[in-house]
SEVO-976518 format. One record per residue: chain; x, y, z of N, C-alpha, C, O in turn; residue number from 1; residue in three letters. Coordinates in nm, 2 decimals. Layout:
BEGIN
A/X/Y/Z/X/Y/Z/X/Y/Z/X/Y/Z/NUM/ALA
...
This chain:
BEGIN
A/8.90/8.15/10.59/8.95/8.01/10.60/8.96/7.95/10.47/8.86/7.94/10.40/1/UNK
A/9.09/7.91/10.41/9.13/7.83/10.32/9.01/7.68/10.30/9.01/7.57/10.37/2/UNK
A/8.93/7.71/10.20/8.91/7.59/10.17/8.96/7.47/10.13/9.06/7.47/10.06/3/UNK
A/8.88/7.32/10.19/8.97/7.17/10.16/8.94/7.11/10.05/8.88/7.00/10.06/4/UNK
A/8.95/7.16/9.93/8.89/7.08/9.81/8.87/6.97/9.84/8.77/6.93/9.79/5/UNK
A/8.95/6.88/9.90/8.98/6.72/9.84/8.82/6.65/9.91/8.78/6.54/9.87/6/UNK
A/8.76/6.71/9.99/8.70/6.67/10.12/8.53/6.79/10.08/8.43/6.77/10.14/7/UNK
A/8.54/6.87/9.98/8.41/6.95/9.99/8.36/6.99/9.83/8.26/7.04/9.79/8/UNK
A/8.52/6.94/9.73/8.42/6.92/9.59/8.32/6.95/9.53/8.30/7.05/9.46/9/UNK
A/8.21/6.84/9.56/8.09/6.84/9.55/8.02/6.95/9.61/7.98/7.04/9.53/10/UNK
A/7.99/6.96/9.73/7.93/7.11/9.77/7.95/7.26/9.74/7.87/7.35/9.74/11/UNK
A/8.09/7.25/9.69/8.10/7.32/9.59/8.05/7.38/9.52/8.04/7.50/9.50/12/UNK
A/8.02/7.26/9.46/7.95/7.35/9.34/7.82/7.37/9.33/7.78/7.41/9.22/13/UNK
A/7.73/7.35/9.42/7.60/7.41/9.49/7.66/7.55/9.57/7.55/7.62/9.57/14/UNK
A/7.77/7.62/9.62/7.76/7.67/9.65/7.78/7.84/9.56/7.75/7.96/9.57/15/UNK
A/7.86/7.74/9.45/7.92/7.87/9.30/7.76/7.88/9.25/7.70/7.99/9.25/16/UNK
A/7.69/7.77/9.22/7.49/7.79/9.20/7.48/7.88/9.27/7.48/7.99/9.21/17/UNK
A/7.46/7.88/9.41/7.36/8.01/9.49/7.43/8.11/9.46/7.38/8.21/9.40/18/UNK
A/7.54/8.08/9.49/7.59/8.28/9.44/7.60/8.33/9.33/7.62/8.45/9.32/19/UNK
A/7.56/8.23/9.16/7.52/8.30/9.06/7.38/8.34/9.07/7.34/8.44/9.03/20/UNK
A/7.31/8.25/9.13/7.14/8.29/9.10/7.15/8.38/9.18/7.08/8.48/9.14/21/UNK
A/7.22/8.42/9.32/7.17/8.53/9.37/7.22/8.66/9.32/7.18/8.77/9.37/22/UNK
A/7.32/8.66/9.21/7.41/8.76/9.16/7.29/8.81/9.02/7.26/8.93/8.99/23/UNK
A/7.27/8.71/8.95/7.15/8.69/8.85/7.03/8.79/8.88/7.00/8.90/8.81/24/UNK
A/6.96/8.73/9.00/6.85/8.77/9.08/6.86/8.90/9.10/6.79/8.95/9.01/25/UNK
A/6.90/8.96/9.16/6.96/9.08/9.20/7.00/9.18/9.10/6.97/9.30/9.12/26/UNK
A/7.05/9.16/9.03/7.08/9.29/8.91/7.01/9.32/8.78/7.00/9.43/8.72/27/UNK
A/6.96/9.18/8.76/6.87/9.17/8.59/6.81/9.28/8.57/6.82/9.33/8.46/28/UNK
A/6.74/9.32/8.67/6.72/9.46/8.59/6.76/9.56/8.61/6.69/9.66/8.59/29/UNK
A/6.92/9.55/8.64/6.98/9.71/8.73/6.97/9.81/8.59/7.03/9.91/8.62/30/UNK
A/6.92/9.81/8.47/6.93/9.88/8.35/7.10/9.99/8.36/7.18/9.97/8.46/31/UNK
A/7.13/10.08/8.26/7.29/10.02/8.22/7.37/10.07/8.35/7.32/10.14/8.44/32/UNK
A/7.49/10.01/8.34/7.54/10.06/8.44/7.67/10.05/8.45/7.70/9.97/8.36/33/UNK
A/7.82/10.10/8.53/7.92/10.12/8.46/7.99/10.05/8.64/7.93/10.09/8.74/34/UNK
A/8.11/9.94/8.64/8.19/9.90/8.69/8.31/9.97/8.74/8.42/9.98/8.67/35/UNK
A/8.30/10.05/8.90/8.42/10.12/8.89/8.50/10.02/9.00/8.46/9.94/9.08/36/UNK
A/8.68/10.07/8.97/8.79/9.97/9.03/8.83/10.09/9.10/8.83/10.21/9.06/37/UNK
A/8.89/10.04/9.24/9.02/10.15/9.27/9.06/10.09/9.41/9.00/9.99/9.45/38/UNK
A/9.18/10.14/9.49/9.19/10.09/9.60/9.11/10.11/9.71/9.04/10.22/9.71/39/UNK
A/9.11/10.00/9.82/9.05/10.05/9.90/9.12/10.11/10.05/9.07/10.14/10.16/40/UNK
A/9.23/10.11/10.00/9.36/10.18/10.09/9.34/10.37/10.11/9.36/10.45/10.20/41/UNK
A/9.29/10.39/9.98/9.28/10.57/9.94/9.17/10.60/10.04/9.06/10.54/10.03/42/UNK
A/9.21/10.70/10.15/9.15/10.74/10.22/9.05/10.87/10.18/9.04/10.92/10.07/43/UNK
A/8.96/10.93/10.31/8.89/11.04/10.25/8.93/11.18/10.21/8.87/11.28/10.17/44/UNK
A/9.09/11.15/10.22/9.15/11.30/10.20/9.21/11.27/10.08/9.28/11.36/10.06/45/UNK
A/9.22/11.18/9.99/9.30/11.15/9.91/9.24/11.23/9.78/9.12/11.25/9.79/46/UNK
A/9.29/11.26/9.69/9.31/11.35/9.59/9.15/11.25/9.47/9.05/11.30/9.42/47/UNK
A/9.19/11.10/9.47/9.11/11.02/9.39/9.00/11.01/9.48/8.89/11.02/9.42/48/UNK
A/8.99/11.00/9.58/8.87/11.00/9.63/8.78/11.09/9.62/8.66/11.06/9.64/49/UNK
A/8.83/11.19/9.59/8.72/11.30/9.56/8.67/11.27/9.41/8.56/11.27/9.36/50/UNK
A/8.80/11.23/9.35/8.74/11.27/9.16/8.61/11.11/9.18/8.52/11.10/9.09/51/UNK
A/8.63/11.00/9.29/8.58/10.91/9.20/8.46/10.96/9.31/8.36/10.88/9.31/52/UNK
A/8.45/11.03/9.37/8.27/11.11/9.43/8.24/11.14/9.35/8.14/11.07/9.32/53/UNK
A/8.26/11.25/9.24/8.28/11.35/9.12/8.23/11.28/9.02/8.15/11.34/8.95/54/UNK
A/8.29/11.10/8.98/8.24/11.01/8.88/8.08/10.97/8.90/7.99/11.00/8.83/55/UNK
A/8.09/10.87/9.06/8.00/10.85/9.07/7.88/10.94/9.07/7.78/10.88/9.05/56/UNK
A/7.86/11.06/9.10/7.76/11.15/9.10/7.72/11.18/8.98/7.60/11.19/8.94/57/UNK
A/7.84/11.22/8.91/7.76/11.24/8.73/7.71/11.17/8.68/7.61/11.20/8.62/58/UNK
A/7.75/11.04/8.66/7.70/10.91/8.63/7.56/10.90/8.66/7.46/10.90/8.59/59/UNK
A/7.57/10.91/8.80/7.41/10.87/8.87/7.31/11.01/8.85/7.19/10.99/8.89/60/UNK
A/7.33/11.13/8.78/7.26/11.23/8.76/7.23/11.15/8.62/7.12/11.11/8.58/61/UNK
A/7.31/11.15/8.57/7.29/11.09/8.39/7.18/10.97/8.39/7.11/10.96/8.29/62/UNK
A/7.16/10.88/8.51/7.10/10.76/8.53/7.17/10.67/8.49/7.10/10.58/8.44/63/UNK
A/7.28/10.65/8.48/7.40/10.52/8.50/7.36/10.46/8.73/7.35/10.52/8.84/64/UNK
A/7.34/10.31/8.66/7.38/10.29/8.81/7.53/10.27/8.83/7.59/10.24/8.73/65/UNK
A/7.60/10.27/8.94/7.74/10.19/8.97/7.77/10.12/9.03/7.77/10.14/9.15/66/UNK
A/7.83/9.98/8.98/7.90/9.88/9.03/8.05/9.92/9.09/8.15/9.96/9.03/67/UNK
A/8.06/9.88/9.25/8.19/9.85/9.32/8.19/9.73/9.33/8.12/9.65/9.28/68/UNK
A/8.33/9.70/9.44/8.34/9.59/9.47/8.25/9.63/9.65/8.24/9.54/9.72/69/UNK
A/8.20/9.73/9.70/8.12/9.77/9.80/8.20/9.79/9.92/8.13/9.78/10.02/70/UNK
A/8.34/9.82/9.94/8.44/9.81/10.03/8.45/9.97/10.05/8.36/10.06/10.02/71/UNK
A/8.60/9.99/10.12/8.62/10.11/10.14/8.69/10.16/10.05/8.69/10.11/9.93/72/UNK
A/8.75/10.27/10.07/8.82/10.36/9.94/8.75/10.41/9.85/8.65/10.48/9.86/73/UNK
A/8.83/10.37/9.72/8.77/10.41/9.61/8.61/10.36/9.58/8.50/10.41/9.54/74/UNK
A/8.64/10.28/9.62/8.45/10.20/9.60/8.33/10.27/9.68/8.22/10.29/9.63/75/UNK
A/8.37/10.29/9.82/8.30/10.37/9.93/8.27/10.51/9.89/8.19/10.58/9.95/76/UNK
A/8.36/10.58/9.77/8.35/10.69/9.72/8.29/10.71/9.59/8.23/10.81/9.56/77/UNK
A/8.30/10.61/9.51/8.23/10.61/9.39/8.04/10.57/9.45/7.94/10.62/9.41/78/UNK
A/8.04/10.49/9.53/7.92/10.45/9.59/7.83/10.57/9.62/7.72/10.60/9.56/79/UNK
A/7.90/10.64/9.74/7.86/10.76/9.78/7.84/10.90/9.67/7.76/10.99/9.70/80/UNK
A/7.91/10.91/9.58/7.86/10.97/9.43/7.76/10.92/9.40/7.68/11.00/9.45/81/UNK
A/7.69/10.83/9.35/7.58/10.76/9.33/7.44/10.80/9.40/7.33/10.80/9.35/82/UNK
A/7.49/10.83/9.53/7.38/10.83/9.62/7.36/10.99/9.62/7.25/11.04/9.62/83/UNK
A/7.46/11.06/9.62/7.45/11.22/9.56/7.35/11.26/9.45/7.25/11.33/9.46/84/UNK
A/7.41/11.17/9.33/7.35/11.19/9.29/7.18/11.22/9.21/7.13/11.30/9.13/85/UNK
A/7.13/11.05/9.31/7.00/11.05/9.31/6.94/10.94/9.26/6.88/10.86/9.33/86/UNK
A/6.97/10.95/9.10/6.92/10.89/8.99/6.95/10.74/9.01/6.87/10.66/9.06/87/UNK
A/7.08/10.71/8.97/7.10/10.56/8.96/7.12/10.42/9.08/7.19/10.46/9.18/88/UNK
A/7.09/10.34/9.08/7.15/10.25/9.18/7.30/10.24/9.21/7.39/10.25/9.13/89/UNK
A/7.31/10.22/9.35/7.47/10.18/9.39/7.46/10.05/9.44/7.38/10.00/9.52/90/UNK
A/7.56/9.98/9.38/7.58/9.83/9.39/7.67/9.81/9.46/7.76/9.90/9.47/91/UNK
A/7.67/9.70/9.52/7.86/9.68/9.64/7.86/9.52/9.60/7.77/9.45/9.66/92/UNK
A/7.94/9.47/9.52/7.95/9.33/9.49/8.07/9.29/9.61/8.20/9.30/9.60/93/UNK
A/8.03/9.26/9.68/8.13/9.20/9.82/8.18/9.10/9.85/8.11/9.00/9.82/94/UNK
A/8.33/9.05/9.92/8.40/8.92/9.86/8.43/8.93/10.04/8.42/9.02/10.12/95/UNK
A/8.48/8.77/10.05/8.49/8.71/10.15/8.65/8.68/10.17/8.69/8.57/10.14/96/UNK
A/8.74/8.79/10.24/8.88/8.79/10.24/8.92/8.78/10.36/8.84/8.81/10.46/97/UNK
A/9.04/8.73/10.39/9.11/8.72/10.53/9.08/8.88/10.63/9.04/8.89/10.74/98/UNK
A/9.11/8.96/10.56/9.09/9.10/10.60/8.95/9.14/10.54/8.92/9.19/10.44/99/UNK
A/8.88/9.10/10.67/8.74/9.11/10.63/8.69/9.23/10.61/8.70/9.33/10.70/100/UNK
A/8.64/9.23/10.49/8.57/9.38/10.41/8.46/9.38/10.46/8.41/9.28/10.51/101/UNK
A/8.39/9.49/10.46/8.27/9.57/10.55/8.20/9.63/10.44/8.26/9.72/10.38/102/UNK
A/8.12/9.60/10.42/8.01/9.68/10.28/8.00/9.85/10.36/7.97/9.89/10.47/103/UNK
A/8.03/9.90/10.23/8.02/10.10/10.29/7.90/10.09/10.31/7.84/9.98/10.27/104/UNK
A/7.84/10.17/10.35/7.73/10.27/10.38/7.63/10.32/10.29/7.52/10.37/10.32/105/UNK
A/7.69/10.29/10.16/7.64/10.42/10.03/7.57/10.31/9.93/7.51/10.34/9.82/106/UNK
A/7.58/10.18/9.99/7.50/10.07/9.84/7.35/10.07/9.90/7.29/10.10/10.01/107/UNK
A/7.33/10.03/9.77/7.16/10.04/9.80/7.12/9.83/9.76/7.03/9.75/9.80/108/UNK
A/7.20/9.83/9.71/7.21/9.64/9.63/7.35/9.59/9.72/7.45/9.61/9.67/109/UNK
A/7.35/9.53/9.82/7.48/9.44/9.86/7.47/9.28/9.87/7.40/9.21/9.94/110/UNK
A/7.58/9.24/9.74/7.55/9.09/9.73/7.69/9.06/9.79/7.77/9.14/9.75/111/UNK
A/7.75/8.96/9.88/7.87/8.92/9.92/7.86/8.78/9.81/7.77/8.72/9.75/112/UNK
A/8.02/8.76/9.82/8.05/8.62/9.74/8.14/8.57/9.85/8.17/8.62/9.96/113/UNK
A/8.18/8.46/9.78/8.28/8.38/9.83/8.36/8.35/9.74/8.48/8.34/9.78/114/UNK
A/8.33/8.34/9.59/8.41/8.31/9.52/8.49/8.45/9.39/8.41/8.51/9.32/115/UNK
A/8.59/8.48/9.38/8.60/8.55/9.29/8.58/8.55/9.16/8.58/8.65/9.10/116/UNK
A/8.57/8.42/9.11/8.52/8.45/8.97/8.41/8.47/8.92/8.38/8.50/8.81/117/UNK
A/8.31/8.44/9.06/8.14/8.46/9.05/8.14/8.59/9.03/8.09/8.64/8.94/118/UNK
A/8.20/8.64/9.12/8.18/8.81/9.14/8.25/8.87/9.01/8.16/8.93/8.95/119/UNK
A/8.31/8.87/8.96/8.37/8.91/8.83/8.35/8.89/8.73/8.41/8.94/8.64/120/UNK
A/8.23/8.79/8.70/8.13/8.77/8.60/8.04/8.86/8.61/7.98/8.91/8.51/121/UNK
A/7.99/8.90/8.80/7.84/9.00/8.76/7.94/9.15/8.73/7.86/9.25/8.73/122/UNK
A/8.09/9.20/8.71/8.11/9.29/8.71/8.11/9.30/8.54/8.07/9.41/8.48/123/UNK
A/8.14/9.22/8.47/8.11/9.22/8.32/8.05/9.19/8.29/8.04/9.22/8.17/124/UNK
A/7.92/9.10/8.35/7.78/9.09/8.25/7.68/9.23/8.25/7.60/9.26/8.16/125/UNK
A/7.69/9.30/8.37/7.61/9.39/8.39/7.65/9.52/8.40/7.57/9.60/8.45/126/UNK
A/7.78/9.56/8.36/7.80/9.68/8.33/7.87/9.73/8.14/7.93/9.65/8.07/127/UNK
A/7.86/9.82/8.13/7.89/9.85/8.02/8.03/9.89/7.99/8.11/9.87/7.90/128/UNK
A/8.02/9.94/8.09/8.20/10.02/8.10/8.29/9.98/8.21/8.25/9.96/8.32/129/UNK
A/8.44/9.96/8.17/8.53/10.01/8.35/8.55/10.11/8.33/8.58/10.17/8.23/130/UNK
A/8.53/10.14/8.49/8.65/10.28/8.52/8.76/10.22/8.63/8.74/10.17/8.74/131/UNK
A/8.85/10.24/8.58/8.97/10.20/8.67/9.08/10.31/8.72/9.16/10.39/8.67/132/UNK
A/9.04/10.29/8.88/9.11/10.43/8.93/9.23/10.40/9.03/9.18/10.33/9.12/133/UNK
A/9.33/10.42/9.05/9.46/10.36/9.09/9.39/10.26/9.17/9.28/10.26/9.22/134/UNK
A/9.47/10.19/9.17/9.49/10.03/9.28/9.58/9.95/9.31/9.70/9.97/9.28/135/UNK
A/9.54/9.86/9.37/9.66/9.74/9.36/9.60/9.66/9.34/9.48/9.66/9.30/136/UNK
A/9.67/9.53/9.37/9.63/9.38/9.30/9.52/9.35/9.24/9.49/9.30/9.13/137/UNK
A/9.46/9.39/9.31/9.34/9.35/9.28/9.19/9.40/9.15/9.11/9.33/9.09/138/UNK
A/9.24/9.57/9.15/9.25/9.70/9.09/9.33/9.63/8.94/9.26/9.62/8.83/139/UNK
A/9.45/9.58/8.94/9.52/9.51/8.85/9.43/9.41/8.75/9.41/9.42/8.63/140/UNK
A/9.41/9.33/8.82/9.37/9.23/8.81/9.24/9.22/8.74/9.25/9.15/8.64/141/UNK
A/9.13/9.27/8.78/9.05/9.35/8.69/9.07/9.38/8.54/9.03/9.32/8.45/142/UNK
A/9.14/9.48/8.54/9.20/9.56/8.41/9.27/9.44/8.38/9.19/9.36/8.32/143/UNK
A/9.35/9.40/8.39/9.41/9.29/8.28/9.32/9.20/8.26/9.35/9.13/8.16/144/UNK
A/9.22/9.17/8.30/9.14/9.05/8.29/9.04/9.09/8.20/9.00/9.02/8.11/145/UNK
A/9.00/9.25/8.21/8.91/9.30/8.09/8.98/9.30/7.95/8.92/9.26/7.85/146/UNK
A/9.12/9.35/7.94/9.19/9.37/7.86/9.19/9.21/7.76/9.20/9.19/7.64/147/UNK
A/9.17/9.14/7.85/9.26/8.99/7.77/9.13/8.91/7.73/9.13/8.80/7.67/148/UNK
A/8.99/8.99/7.79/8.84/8.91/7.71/8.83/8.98/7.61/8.79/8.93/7.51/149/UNK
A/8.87/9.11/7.62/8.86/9.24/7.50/8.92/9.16/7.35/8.87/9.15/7.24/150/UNK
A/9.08/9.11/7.41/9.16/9.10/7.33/9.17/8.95/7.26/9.23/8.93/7.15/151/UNK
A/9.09/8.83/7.36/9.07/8.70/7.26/8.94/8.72/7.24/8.89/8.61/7.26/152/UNK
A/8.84/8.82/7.21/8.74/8.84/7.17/8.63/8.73/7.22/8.55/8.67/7.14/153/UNK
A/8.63/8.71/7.38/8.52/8.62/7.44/8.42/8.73/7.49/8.30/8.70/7.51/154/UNK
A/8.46/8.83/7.50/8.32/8.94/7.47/8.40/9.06/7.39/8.52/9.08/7.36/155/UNK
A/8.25/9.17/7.37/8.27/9.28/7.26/8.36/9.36/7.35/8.38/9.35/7.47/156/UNK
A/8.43/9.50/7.23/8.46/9.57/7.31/8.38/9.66/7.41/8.26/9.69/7.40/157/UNK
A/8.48/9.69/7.49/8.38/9.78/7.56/8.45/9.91/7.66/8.53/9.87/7.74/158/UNK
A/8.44/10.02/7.66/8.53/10.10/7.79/8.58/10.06/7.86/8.53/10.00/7.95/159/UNK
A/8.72/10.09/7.85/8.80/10.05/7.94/8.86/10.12/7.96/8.97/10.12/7.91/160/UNK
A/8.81/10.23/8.08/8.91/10.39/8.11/8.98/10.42/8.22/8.91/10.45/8.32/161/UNK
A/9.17/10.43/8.25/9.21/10.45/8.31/9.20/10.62/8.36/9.24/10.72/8.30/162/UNK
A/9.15/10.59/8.46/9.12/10.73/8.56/9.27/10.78/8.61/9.31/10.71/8.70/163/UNK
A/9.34/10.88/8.56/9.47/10.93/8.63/9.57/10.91/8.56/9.61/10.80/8.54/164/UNK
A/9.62/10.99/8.53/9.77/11.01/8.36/9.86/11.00/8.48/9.90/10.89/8.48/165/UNK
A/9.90/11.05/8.54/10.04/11.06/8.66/9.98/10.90/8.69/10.02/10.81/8.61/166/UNK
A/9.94/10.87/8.77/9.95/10.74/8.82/9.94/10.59/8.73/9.97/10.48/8.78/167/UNK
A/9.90/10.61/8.57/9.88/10.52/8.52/10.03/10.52/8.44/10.06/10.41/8.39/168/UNK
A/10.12/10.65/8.41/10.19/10.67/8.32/10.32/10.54/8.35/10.35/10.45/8.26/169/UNK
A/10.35/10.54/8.45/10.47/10.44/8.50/10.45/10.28/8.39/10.54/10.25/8.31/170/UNK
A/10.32/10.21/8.41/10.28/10.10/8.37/10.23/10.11/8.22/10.23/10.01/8.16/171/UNK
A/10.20/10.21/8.17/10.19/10.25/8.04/10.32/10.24/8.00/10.35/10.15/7.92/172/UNK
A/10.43/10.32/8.03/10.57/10.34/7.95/10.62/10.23/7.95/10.70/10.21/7.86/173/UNK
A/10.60/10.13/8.04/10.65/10.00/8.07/10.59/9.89/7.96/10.64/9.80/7.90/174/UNK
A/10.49/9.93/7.94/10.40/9.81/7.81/10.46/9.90/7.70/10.55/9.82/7.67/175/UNK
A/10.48/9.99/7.64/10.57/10.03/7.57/10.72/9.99/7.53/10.76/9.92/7.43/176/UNK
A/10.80/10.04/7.64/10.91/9.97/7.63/10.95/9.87/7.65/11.07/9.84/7.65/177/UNK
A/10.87/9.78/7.68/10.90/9.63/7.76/10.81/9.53/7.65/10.87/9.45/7.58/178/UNK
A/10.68/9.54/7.64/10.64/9.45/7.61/10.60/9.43/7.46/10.59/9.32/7.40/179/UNK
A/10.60/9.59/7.40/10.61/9.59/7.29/10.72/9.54/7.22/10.73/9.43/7.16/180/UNK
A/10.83/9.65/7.25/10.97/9.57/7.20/10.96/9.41/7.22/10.96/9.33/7.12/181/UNK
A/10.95/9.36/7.32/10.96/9.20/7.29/10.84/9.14/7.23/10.84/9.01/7.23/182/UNK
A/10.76/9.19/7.18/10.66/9.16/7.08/10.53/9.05/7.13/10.46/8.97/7.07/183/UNK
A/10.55/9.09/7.26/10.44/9.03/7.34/10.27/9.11/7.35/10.17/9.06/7.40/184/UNK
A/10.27/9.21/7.30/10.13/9.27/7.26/10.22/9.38/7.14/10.33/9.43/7.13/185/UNK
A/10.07/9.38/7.07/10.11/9.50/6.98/10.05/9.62/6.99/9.97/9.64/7.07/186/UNK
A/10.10/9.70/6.91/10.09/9.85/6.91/9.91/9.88/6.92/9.85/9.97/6.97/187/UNK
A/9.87/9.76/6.84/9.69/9.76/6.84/9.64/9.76/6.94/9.51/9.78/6.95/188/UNK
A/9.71/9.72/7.07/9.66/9.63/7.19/9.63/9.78/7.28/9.55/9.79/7.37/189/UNK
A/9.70/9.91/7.22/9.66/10.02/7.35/9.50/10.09/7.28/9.44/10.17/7.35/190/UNK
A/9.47/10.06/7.17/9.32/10.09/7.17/9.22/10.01/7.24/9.10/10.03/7.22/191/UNK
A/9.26/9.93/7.32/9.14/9.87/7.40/9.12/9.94/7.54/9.06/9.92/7.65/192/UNK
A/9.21/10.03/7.49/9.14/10.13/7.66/9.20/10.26/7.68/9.31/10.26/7.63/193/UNK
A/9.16/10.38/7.74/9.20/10.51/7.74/9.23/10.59/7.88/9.21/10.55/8.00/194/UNK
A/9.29/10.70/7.85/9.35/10.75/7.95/9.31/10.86/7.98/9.38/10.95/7.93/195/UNK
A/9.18/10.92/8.10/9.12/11.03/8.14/9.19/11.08/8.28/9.26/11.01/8.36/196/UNK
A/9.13/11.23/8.30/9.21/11.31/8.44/9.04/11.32/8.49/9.00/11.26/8.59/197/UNK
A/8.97/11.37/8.41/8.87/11.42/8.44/8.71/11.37/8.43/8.65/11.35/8.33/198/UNK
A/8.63/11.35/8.57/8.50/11.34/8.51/8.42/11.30/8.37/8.37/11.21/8.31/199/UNK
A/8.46/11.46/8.37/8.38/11.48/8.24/8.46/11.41/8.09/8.40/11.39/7.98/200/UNK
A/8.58/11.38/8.10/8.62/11.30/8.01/8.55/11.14/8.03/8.53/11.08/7.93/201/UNK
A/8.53/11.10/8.14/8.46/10.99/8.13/8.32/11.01/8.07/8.29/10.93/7.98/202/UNK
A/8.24/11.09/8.12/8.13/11.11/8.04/8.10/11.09/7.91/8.01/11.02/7.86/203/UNK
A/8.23/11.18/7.87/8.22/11.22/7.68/8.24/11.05/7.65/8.15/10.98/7.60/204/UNK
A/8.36/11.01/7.69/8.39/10.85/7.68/8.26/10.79/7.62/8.23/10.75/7.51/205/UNK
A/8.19/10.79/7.77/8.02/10.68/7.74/7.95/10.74/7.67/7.87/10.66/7.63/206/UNK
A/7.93/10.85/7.61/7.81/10.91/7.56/7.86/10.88/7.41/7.78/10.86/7.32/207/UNK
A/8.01/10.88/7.39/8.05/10.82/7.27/8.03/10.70/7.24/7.98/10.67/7.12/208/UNK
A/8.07/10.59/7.36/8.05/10.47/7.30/7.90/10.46/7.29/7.87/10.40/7.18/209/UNK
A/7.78/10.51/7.37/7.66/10.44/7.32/7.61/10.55/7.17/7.50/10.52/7.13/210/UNK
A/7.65/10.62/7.14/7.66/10.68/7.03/7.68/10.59/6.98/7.58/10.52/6.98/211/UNK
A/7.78/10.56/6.91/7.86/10.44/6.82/7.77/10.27/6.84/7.73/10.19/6.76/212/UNK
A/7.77/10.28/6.98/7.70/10.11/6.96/7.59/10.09/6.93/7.55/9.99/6.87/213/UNK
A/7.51/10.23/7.01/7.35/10.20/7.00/7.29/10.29/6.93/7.16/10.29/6.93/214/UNK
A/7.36/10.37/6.86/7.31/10.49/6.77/7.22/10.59/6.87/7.12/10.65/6.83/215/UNK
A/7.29/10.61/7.02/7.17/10.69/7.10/7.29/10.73/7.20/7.40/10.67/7.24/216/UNK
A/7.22/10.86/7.24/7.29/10.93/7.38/7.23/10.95/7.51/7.28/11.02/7.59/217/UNK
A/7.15/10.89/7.52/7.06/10.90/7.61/7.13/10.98/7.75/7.04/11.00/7.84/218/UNK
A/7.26/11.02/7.78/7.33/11.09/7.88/7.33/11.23/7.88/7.28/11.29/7.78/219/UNK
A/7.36/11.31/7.97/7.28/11.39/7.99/7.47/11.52/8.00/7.59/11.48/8.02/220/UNK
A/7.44/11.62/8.00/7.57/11.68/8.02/7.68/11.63/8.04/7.65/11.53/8.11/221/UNK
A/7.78/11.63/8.03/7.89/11.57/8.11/7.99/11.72/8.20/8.11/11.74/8.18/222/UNK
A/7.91/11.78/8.28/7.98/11.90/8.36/7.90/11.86/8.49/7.79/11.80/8.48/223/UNK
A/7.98/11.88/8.60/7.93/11.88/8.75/7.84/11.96/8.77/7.83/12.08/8.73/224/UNK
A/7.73/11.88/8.86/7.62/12.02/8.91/7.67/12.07/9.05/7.74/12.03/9.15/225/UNK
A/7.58/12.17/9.01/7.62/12.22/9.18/7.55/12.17/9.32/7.47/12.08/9.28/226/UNK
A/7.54/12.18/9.40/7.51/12.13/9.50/7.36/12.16/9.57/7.34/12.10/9.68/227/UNK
């Protein structure tokens, strides 16, 4: 249901309170942990669904926990890697849509919101990295939103890794030929994020950046175990 601003204002913003303190409450100590995006359209046979089981399970062997948005698809699959895994927490940060979302199965932490920008603060205060794995709008929305804190420097850099060279290539050649030429970002603007097929390229990814930031690797192989 569309809210009536003109008529609920005030309560409002008691209501953006509860859902920071309970977003606050709830993670402070999830120790590090990596933000994954993808649709929730990609079913269990879909080709990404497997790689982002594949993400989340390495991750959670390495002791990374994982943040979703706690829905289906890609999130229900990165979740369920997590829980494979063992090691790390799975998180389902959950939002209140006309097409009401259902928290998967696979979180062990589920906070619902109401509002989206609550929820998109606990996805960048408390993770270190994105992984962004095909999507839509929303999937979008995300990634540009990290890109453009990245890029007016309201926080540090940080991973920002596109999962899938075939599906990211279309929107890549387009910021290329489109936005470059008209000189609306520059050539500097595509180091704020990278382009992996595989797992284990995400791995090497993080184990680099906390190399470089923290002078430590504390991650552990970046190859699949077996079962």
């Amino acid at each position: 249901m569309i809210e009536d601003l003109r008529s609920s204002e005030t309560w409002r913003v008691f209501r953006i309170q509860s859902e920071l303190v309970e977003g606050f409450e709830s993670l402070f100590d999830l120790g590090p942990a990596v933000s994954i995006f993808g649709s929730s359209r990609l079913k269990e046979d879909s080709y990404y669904y497997h790689q982002a089981i594949k993400v989340g399970k390495m991750l959670s062997e390495a002791g990374f926990s994982v943040i979703t948005g706690g829905g289906p698809g890609i999130m229900e699959a990165a979740n369920k890697g997590v829980k494979m895994g063992g090691k790390g927490k799975s998180v389902g940060l959950n939002i209140e849509i006309p097409s009401e979302q259902y928290p998967n199965k696979y979180v062990d932490i589920n906070i619902s919101f109401r509002y989206f920008f609550v929820r998109k603060l606990m996805f960048i205060k408390y993770a270190m990295a994105f992984i962004i794995f095909p999507g839509g709008f929303g999937t979008m929305d995300e990634l540009f939103e990290a890109l453009n804190l990245v890029q007016t420097e309201k926080i540090g850099p940080f991973p920002i890794i596109l999962f899938g060279r075939e599906y990211w290539k279309g929107l890549i050649d387009w910021m290329k030929n489109t936005l470059i030429k008209e000189g609306t970002i520059g050539r500097e603007d595509f180091a704020y994020f990278q382009i992996v097929d595989t797992p284990e390229e995400v791995c090497e990814l993080l184990k680099e950046h906390l190399r470089v930031s923290e002078g430590k690797s504390p991650i552990g192989e970046c190859k699949e175990s077996k079962p």
